[in-house]
N, CA, C and O atoms as a GROMACS GRO file, in nm:
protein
  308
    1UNK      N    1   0.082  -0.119   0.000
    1UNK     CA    2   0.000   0.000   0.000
    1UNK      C    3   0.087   0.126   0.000
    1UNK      O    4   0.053   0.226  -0.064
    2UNK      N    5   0.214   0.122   0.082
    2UNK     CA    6   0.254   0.258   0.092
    2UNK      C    7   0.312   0.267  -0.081
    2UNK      O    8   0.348   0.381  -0.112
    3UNK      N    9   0.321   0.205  -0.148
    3UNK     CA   10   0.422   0.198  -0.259
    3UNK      C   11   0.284   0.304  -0.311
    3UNK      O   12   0.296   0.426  -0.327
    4UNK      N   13   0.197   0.250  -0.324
    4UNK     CA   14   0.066   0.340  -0.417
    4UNK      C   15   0.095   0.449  -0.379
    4UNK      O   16   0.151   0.528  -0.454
    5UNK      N   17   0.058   0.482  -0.234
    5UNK     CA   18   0.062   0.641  -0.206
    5UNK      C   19   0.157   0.723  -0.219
    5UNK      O   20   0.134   0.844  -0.212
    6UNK      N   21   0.275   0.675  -0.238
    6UNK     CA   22   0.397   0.698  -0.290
    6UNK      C   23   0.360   0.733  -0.456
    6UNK      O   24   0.316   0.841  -0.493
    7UNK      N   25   0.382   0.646  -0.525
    7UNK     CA   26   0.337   0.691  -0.675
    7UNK      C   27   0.203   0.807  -0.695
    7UNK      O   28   0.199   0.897  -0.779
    8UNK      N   29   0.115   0.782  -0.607
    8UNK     CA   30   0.003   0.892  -0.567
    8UNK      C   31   0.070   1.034  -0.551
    8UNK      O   32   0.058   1.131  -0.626
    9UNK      N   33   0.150   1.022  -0.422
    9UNK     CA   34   0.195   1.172  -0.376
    9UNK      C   35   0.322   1.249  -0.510
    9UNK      O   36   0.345   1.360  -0.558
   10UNK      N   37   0.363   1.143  -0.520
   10UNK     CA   38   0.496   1.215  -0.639
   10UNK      C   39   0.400   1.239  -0.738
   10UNK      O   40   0.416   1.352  -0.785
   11UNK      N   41   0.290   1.169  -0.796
   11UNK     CA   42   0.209   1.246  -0.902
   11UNK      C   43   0.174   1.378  -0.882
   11UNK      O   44   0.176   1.466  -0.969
   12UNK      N   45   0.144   1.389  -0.770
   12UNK     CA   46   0.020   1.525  -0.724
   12UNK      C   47   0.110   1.626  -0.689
   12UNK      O   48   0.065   1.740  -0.680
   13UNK      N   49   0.274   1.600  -0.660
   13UNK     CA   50   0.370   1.681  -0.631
   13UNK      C   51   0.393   1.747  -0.791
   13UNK      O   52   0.381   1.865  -0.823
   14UNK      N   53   0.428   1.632  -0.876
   14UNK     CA   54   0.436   1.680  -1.042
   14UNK      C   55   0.358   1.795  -1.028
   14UNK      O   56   0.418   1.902  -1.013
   15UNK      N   57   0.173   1.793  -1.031
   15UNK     CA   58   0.104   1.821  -1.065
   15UNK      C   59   0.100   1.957  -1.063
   15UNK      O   60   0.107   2.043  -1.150
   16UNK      N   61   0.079   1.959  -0.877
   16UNK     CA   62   0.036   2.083  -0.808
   16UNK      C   63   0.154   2.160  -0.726
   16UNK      O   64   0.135   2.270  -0.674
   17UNK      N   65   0.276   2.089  -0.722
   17UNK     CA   66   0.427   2.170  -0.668
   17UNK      C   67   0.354   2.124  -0.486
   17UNK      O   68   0.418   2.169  -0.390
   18UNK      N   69   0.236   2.046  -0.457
   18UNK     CA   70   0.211   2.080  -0.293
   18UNK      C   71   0.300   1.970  -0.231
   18UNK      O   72   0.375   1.896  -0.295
   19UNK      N   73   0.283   1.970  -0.112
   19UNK     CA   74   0.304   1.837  -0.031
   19UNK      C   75   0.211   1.781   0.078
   19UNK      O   76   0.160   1.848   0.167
   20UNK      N   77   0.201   1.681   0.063
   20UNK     CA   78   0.092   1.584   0.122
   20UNK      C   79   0.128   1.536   0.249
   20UNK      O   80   0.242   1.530   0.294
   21UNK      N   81   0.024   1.502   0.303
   21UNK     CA   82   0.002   1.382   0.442
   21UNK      C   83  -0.132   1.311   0.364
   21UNK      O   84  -0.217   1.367   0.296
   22UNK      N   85  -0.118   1.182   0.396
   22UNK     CA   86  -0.215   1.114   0.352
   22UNK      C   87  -0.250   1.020   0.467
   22UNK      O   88  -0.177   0.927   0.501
   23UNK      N   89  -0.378   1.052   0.530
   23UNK     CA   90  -0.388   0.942   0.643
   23UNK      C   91  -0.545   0.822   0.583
   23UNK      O   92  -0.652   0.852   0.530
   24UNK      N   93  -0.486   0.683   0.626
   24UNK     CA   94  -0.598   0.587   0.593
   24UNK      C   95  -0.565   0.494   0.692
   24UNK      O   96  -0.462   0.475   0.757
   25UNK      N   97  -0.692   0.431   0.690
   25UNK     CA   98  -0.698   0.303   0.806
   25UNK      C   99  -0.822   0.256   0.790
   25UNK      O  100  -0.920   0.325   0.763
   26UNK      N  101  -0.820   0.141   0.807
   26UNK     CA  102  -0.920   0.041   0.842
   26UNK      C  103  -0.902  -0.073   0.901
   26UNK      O  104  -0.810  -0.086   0.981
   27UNK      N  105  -1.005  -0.196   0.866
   27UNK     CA  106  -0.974  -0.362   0.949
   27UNK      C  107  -0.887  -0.339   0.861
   27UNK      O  108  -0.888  -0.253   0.773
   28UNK      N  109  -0.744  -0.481   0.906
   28UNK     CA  110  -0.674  -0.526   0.824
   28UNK      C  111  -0.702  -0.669   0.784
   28UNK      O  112  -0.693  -0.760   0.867
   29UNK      N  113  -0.734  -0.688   0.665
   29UNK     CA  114  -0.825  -0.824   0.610
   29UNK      C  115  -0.749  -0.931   0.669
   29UNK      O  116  -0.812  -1.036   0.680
   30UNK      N  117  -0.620  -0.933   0.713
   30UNK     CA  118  -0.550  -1.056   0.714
   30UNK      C  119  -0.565  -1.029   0.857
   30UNK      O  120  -0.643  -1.121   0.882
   31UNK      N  121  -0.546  -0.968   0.972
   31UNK     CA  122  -0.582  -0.972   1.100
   31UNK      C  123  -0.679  -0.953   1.180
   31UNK      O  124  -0.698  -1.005   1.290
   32UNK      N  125  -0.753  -0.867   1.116
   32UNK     CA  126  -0.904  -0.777   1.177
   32UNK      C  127  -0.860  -0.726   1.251
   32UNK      O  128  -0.941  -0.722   1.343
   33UNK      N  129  -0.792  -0.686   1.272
   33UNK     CA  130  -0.740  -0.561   1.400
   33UNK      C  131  -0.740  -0.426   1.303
   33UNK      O  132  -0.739  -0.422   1.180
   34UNK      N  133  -0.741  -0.345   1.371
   34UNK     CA  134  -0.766  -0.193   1.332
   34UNK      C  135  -0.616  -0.119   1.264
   34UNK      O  136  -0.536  -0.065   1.340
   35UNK      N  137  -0.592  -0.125   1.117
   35UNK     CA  138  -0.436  -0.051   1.083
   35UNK      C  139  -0.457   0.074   1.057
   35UNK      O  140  -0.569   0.088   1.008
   36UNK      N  141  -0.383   0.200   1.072
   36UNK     CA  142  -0.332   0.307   1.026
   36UNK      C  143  -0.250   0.347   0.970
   36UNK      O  144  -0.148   0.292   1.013
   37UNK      N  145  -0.214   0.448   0.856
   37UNK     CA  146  -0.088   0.469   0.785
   37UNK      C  147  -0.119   0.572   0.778
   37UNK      O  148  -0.234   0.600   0.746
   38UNK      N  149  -0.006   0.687   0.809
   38UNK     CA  150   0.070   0.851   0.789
   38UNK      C  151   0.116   0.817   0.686
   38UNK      O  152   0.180   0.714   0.708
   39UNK      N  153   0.124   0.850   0.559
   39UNK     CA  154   0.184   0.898   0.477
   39UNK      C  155   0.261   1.018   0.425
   39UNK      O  156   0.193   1.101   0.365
   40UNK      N  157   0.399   1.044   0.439
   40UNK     CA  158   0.389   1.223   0.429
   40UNK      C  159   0.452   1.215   0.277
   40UNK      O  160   0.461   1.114   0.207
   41UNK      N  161   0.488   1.329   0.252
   41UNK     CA  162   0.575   1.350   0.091
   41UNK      C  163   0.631   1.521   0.080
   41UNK      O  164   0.536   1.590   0.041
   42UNK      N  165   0.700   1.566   0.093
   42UNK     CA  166   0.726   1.682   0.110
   42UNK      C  167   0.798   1.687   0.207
   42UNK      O  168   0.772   1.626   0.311
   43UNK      N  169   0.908   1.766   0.191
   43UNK     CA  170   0.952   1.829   0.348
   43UNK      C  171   0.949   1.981   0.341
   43UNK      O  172   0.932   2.037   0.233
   44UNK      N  173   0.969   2.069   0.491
   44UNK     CA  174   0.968   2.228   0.510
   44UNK      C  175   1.148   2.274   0.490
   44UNK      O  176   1.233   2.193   0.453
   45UNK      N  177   1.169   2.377   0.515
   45UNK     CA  178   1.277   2.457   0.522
   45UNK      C  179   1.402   2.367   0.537
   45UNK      O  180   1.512   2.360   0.483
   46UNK      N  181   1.328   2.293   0.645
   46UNK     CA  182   1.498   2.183   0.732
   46UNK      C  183   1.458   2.098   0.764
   46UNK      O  184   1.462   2.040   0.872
   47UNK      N  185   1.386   2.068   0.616
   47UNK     CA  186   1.401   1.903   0.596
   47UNK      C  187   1.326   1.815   0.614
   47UNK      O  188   1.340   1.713   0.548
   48UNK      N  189   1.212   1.825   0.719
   48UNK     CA  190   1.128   1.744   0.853
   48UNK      C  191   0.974   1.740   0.718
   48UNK      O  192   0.918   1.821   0.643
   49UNK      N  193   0.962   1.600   0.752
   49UNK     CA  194   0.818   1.573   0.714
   49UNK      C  195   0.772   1.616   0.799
   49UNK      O  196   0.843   1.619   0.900
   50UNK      N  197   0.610   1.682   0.812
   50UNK     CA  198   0.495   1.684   0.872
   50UNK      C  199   0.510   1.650   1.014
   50UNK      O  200   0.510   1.730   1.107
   51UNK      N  201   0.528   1.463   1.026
   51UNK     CA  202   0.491   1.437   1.146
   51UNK      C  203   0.625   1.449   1.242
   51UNK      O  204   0.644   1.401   1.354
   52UNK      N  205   0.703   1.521   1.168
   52UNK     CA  206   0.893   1.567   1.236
   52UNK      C  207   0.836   1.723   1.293
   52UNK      O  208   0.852   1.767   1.407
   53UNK      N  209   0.767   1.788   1.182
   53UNK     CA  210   0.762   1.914   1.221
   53UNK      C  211   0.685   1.935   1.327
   53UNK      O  212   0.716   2.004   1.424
   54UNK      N  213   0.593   1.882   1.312
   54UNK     CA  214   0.484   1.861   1.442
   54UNK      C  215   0.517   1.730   1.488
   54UNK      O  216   0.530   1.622   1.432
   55UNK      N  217   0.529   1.775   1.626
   55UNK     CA  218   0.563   1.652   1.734
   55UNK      C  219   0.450   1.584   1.799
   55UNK      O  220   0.437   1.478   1.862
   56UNK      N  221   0.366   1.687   1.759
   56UNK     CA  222   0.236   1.664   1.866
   56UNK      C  223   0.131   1.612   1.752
   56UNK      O  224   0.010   1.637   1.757
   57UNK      N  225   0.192   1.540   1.649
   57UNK     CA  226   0.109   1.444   1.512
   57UNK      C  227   0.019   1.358   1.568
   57UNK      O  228  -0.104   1.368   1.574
   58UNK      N  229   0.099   1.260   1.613
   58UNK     CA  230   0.054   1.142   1.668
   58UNK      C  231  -0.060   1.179   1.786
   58UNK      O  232  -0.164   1.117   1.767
   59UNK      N  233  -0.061   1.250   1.882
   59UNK     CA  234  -0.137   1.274   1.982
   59UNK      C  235  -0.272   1.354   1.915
   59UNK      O  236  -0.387   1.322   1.946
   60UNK      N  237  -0.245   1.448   1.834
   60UNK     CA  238  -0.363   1.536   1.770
   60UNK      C  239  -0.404   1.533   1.684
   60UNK      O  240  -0.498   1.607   1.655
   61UNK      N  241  -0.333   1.413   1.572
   61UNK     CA  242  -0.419   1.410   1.464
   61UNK      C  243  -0.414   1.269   1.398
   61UNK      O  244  -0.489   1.239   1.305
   62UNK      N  245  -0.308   1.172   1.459
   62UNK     CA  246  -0.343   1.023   1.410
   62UNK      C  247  -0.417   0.956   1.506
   62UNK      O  248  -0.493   0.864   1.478
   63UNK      N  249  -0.396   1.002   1.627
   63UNK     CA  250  -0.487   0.948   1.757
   63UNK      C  251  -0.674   0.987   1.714
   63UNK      O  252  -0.746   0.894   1.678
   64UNK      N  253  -0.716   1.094   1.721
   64UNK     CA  254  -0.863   1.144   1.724
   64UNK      C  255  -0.890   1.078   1.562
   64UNK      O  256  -1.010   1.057   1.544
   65UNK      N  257  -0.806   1.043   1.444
   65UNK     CA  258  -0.823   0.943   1.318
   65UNK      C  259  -0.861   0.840   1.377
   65UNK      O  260  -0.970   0.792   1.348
   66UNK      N  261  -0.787   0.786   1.465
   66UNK     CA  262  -0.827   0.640   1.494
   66UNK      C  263  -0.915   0.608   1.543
   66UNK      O  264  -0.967   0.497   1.535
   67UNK      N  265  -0.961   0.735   1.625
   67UNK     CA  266  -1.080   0.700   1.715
   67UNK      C  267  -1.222   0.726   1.621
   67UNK      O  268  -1.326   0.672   1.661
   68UNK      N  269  -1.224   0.806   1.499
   68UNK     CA  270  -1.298   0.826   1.407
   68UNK      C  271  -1.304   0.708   1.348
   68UNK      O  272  -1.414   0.672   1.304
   69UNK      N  273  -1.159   0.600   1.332
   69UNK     CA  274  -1.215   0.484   1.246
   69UNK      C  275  -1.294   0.364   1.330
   69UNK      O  276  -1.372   0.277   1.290
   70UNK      N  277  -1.237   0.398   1.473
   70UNK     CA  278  -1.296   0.275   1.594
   70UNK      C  279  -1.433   0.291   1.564
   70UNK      O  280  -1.482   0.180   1.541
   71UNK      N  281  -1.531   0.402   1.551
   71UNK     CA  282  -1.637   0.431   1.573
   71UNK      C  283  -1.708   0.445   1.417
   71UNK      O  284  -1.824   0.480   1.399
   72UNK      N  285  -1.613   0.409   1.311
   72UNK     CA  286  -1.726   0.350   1.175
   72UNK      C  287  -1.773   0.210   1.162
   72UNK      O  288  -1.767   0.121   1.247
   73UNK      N  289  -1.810   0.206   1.068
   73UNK     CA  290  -1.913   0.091   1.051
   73UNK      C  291  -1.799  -0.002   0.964
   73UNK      O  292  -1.762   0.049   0.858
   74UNK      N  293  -1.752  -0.110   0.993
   74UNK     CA  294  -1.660  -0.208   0.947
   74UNK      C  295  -1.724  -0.291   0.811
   74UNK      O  296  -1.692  -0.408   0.831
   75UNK      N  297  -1.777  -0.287   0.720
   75UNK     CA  298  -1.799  -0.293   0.638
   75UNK      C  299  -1.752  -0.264   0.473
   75UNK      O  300  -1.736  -0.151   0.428
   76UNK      N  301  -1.735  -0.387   0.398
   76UNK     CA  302  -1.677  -0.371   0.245
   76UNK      C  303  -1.795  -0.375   0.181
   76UNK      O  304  -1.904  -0.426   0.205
   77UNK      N  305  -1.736  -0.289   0.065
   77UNK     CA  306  -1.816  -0.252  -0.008
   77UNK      C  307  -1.785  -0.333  -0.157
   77UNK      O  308  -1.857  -0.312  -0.255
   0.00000   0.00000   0.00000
């Protein structure tokens, strides 16, 4: 999966010059336990992806993700 979002983010970098965070999660088919993935692509001034620049990533914005995915409906479509 990260390989996609990888070919994803370098497209959209071509595209639009931006830089990305890409967050996804769901069951994981082979465990049923709950996965998450940060994706970043870009770095700032000195260097630091996203979740370098902000330290407080994980606590404020992959944590309250997860708890958004605990509380959907587990279902394929």
């Amino acid at each position: 999966m990260a390989d996609n979002l990888e070919a994803f983010a370098i497209e959209m970098k071509k595209l639009t010059n931006w830089n990305l965070t890409i967050l996804a999660g769901g069951e994981d088919p082979t465990t049923k336990k709950l996965r998450t993935i940060a994706y970043h692509h870009g770095k700032d001034k000195r260097g630091q992806i996203f979740s370098v620049a902000y330290p407080e990533f994980y606590q404020n914005v992959l944590t309250p993700f997860r708890e958004f995915l605990e509380n959907f409906e587990r279902k394929f479509y």
